[in-house]
C-alpha positions in Angstrom: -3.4 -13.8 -25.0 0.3 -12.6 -26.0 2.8 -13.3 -23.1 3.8 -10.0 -21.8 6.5 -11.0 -20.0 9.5 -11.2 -22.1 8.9 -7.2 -22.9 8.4 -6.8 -19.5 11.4 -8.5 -18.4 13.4 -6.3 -21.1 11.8 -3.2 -20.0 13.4 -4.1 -16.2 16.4 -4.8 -17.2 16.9 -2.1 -19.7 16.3 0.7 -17.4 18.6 2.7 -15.3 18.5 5.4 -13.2 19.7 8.2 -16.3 16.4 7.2 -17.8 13.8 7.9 -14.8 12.4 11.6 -15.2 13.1 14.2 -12.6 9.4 13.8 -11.5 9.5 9.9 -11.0 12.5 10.5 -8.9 10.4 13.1 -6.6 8.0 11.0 -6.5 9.8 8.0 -5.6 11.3 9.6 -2.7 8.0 11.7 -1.6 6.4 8.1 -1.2 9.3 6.8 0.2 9.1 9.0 3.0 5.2 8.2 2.8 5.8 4.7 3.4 8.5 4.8 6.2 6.1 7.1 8.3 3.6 3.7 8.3 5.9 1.4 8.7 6.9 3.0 11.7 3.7 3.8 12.8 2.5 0.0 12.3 4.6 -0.9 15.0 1.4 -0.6 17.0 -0.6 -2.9 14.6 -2.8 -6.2 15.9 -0.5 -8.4 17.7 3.0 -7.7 16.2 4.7 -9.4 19.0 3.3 -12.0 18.2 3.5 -12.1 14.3 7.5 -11.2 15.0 7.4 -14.4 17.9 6.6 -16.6 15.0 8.6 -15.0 12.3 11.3 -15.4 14.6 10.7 -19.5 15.0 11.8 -19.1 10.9 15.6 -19.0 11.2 18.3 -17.8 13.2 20.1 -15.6 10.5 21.0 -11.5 11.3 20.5 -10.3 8.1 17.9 -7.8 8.2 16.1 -5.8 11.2 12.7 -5.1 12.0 11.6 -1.2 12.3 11.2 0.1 15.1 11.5 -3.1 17.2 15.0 -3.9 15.8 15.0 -8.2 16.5 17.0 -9.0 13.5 15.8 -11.9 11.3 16.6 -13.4 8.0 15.8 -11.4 5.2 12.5 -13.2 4.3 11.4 -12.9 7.9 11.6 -9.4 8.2 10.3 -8.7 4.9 7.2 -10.0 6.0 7.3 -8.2 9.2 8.1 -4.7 7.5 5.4 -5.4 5.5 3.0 -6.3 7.5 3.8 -3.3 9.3 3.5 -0.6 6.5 -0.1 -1.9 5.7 -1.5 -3.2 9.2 -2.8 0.6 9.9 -4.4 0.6 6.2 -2.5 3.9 5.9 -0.1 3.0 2.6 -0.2 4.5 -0.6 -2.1 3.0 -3.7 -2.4 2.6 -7.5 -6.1 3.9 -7.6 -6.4 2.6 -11.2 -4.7 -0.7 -10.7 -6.5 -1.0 -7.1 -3.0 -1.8 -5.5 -0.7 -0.5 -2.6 2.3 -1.8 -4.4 4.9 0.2 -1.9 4.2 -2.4 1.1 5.5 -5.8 -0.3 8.1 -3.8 -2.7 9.7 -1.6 0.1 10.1 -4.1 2.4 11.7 -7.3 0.6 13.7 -4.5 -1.2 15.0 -3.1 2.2 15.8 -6.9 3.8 17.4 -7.9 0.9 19.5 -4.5 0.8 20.4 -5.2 4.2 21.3 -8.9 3.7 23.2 -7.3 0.6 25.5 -5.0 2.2 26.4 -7.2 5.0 27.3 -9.3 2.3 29.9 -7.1 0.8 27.9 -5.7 -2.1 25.6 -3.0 -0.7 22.8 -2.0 -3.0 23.6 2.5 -4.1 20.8 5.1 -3.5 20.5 4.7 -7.7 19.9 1.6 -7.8 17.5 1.2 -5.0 15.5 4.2 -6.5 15.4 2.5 -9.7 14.7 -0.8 -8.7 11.9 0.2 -7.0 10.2 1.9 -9.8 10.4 -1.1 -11.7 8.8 -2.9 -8.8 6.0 -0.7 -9.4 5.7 -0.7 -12.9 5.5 -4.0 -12.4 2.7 -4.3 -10.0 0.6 -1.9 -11.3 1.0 -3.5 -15.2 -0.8 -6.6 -13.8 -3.6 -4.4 -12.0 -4.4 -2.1 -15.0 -4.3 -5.3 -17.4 -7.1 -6.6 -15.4 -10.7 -5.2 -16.2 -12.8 -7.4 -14.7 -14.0 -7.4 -10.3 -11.2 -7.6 -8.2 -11.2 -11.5 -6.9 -8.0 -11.5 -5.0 -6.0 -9.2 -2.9 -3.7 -7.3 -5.3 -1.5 -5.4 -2.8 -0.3 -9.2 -2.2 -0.1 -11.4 -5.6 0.6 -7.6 -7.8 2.7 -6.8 -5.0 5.2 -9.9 -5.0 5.4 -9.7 -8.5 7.0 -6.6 -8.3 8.8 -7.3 -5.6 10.4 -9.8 -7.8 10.8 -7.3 -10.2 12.8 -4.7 -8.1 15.3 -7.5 -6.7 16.0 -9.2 -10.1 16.7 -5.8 -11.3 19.5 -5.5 -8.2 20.3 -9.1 -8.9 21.4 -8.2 -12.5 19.4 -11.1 -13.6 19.3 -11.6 -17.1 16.2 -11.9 -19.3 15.5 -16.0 -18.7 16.2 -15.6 -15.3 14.0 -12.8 -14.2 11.0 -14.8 -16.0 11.8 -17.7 -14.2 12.2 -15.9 -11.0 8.4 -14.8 -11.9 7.8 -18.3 -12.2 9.4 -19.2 -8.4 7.2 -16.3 -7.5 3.9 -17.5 -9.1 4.4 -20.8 -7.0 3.7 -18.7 -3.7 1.4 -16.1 -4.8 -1.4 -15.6 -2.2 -4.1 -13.6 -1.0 -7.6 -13.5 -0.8 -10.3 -10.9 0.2 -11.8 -13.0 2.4 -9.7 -11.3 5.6 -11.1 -7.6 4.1 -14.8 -9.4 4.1 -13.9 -10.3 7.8 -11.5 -6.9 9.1 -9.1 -10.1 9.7 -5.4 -9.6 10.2 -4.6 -11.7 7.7 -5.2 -9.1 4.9 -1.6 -7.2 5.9 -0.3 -10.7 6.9 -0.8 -11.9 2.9 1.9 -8.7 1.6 3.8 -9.9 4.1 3.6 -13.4 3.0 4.6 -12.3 -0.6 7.7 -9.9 0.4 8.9 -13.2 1.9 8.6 -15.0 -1.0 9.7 -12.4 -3.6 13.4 -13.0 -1.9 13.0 -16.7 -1.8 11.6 -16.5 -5.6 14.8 -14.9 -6.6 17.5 -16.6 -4.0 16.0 -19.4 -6.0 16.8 -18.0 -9.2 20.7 -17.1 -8.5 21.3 -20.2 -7.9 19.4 -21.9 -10.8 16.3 -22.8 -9.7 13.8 -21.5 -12.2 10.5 -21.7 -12.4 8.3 -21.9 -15.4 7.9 -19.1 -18.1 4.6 -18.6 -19.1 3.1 -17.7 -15.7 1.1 -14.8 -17.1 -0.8 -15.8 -20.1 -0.5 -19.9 -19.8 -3.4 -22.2 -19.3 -2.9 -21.6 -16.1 -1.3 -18.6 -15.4 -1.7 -15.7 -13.4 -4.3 -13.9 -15.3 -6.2 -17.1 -16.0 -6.7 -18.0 -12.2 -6.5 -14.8 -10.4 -7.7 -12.0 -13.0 -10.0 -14.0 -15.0 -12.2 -13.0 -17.1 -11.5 -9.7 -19.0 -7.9 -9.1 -19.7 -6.3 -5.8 -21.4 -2.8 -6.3 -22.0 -2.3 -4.0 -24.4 -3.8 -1.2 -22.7 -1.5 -2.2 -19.5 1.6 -1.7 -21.9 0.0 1.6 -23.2 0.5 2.8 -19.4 3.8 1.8 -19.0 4.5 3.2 -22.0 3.5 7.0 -20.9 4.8 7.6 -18.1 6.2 5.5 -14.8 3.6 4.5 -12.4 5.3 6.0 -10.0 4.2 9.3 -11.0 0.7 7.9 -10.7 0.2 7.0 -6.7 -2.1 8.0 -4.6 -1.8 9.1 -0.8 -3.9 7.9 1.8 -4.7 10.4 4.3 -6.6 8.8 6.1 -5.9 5.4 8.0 -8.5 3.7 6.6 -9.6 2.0 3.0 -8.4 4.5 0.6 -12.7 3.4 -1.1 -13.4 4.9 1.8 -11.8 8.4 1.9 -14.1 9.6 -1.2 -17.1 10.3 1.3 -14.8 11.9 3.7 -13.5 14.3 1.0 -17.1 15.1 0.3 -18.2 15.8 4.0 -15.1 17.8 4.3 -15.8 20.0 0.7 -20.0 20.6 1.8 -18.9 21.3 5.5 -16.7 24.1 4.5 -19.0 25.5 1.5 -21.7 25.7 3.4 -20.8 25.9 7.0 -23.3 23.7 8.9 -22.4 21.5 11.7 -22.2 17.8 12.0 -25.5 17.8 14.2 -27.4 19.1 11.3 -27.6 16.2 9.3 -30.5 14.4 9.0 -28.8 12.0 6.6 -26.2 11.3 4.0 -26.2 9.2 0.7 -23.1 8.3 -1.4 -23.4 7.5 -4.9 -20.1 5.5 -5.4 -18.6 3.2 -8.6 -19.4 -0.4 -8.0 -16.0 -1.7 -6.4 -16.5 1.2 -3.6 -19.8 -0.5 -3.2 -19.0 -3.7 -3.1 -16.2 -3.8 -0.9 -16.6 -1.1 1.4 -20.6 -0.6 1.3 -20.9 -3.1 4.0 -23.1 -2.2 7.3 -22.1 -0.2 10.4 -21.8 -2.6 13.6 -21.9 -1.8 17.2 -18.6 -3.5 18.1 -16.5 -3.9 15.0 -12.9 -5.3 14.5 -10.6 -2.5 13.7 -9.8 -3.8 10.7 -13.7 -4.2 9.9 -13.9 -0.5 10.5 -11.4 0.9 8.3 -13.0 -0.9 5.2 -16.8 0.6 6.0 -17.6 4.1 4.6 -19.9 4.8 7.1 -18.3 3.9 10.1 -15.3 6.1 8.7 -17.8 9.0 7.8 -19.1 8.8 11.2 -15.7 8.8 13.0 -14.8 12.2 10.5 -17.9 13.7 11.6 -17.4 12.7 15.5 -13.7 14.2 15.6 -13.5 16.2 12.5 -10.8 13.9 11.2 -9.9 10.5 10.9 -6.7 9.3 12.6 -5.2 6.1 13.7 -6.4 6.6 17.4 -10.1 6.2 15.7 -9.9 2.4 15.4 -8.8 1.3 18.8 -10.5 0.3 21.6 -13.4 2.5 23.0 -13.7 4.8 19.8 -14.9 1.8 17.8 -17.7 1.6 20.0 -18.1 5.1 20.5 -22.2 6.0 20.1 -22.1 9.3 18.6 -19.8 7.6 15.6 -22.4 5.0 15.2 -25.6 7.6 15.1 -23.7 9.4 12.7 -23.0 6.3 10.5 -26.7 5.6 10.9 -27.2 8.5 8.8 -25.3 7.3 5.7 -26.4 5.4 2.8 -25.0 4.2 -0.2 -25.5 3.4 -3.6 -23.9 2.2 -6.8 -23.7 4.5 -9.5 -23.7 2.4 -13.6 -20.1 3.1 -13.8 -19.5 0.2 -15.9 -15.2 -0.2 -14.6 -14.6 -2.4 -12.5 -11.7 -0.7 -11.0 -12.8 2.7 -10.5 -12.7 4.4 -7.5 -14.4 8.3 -8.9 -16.4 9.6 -9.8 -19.0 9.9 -7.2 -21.2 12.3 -5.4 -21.9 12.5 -1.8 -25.7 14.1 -1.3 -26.2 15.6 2.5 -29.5 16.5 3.5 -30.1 18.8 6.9 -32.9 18.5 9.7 -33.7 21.7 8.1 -34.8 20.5 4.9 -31.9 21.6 2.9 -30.0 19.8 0.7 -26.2 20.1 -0.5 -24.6 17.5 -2.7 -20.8 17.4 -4.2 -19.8 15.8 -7.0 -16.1 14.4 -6.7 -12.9 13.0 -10.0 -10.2 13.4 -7.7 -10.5 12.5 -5.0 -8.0 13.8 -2.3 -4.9 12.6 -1.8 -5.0 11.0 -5.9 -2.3 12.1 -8.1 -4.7 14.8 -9.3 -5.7 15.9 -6.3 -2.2 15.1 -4.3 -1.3 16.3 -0.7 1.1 18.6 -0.7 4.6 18.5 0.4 3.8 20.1 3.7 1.0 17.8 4.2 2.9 14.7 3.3 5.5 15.5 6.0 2.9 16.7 8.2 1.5 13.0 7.7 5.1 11.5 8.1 5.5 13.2 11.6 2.1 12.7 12.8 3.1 8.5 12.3 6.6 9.3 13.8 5.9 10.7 17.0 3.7 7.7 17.6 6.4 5.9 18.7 8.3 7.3 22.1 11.5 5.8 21.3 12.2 7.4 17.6 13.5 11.2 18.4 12.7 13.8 16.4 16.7 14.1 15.6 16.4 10.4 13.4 13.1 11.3 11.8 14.9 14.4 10.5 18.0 12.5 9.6 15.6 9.9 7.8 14.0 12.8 5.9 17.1 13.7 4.8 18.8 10.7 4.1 15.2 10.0 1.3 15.4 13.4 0.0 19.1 12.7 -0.9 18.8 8.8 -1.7 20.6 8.7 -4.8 24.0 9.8 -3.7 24.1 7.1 -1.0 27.0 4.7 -1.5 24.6 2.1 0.8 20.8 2.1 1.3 21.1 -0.6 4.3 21.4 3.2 6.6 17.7 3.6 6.2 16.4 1.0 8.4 19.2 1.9 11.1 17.3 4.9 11.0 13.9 3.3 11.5 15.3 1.7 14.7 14.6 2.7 18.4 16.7 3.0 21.0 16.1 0.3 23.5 16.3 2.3 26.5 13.0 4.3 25.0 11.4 1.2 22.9 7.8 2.2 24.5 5.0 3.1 21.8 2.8 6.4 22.7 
């Protein structure tokens, strides 16, 4: 294999925010916004006080806050609080193709460090940061879409930091050598498994967190001439040789880059759940509104989805499950749709995960694997619903919604933003505006360390709802 990295490390550097097209930027700050909404909104994920407890045993230094909350940590603590935050709720936006949610390590090692930046006496601008960002993603996604084979380790972690690395060495002004070798310092920590999505364990939003930590590290390391090694890609035992192995398509990764930012190319998540999940939701939803029947006329439902779908979220309905075990299987999630007639954060806590008539729905479904032969894709697939009445409906689904061709629209994606917001008592509808604003307008900011002042609560109000 041809090491990629010294084009990619060009590409990075070479970039600036004159050469982003007017739709990146709107995308950039429509997922933004996306992602802030989550964040905030995670403040109510599994035991944060005490993930923050032991991230606060790390170091003493006031460099960067935690959202919401507002305990200030160093940088690399609250990187890995923010992100744990943004995908605790399995709400954050994803790469479909590269099967990634690049946003929650990027967004918040980019933030701390901004934060630890400006206090500094350098503050990152709103250009920079949108920039930087974009080349985080680029970044990320290159390494998912260059990997064709199964899915072995959790990308939204090892991808992740990778472009995490890639957005602060782009702020750092690093130069070619030294963003490698920053990869390198990076390559050292790279974690995550899928074991904790096998289990609904914690520890899957706890591994982004683990690699926004390190992405600062990686490149603190760097500045001061602490390099890693080079080839950590392609080398006898690089990244793709360990973590992506076997089938490898760099070219076709480069090819991506090469049309259009990946920016351009994410995915919402309307639903808090695994986005593999959200295909037989859209499905339910299309038939129930074509044909009009109720939820209590089903007699039974089949989805016929690509094998990663399958494999990863095909798993069986229990009576009790973890929250995070229920987010990540499609039947449980198309039995909490068809309960409520949505699918909200509220569904996976406490008595709605036990709740019968979810379960006797989820009864109902089953699923099958389609001879898709990717091992990425997410769509097609069909969802088949068949009535106590004999009749039969099926839908067949490419887009599913909330994918770049099928996006939510602006409405909805601030609808989504304020449904997260107003989850937590102490944020006022006055901030959330001024947030809104602040991302809409992000590239004429002097200083992006004013976005999580924004994603503070006042203390006299700090009580989540």
């Amino acid at each position: 294999m041809t090491n990629p990295l010294p084009w990619l490390a060009r590409r990075i550097i070479r970039t600036g925010y004159d050469d982003l097209p007017q739709n990146a930027v709107a995308k950039a700050k429509t997922f933004l916004i996306d992602t802030y909404g989550v964040g905030v909104a995670g403040s109510a994920g599994f035991r944060l006080d005490s993930i923050i407890k032991v991230a606060q045993s790390w170091g003493r230094a006031d460099e960067a806050s935690v959202w919401v909350g507002g305990q200030r940590l160093p940088a690399g603590a609250a990187a890995f609080v923010n992100a744990y935050q943004i995908h605790s709720l399995e709400f954050d936006c994803v790469n479909e193709e590269a099967v990634l949610h690049p946003f929650a390590t990027i967004l918040s090692a980019v933030m701390a460090y901004a934060e630890r930046r400006s206090a500094q006496g350098y503050p990152v601008s709103g250009r920079d940061f949108l920039t930087a960002v974009t080349m985080g993603v680029d970044m990320s996604i290159f390494l998912g879409k260059a990997s064709a084979g199964p899915i072995a380790f959790f990308r939204p972690a090892t991808a992740g930091g990778f472009g995490a690395v890639a957005a602060i060495g782009k702020l750092e002004g690093f130069d070619e050598d030294t963003l490698i070798r920053a990869f390198g310092n990076q390559y050292g920590q790279t974690s995550g498994t899928l074991q904790p999505h096998v289990e609904g364990s914690p520890l899957l939003g706890m591994q982004v967190g683990f690699n926004a930590r390190a992405a600062i590290a990686s490149c603190d390391f760097a500045r001061e001439g602490i390099l890693g090694p080079a080839d950590v890609l392609t080398g006898q035992y690089g990244y793709f040789r360990l973590f992506e192995k076997p089938e490898i398509d760099i070219p076709f990764a480069i090819s991506e880059l090469e049309k259009h930012f990946q920016i351009e190319r994410m995915a919402h998540k309307p639903y808090p759940s695994g986005r593999l999940t959200h295909g037989v939701v859209d499905g339910l939803k299309r038939l129930i509104a074509a044909h009009g029947f109720a939820p209590d006329d089903i007699a039974a439902i089949h989805a016929e989805v690509p094998q990663l779908v399958a494999r990863l979220v095909g798993r069986p309905d229990v009576p009790d499950p973890a929250p995070n075990y229920a987010k990540l299987c499609l039947a449980f999630v198309a039995g909490t749709y068809l309960n409520h007639g949505a699918v909200d954060v509220e569904h996976f806590i406490g008595e709605a995960l036990r709740d019968p008539r979810t379960h006797d729905f989820a009864s109902k479904v089953t699923v099958s694997q389609t001879d898709n032969p990717s091992h990425s894709a997410m769509s097609p697939l069909s969802v088949t619903v068949t009535l106590a009445s004999g009749a039969v409906h099926r839908v067949d689904i490419t887009a599913v919604y909330g994918h770049a061709d099928n996006p939510l629209t602006e409405a909805e994606n601030l609808d989504k933003f304020w449904r997260c917001w107003r989850r937590v008592g102490a944020l006022t509808e006055a901030q959330g505006q001024k947030l809104l604003d602040t991302v809409m307008g992000v590239e004429t900011l002097a200083d992006v360390s004013v976005i999580p002042r924004l994603l503070v609560a006042d203390p006299a109000l700090r009580v989540a709802v």
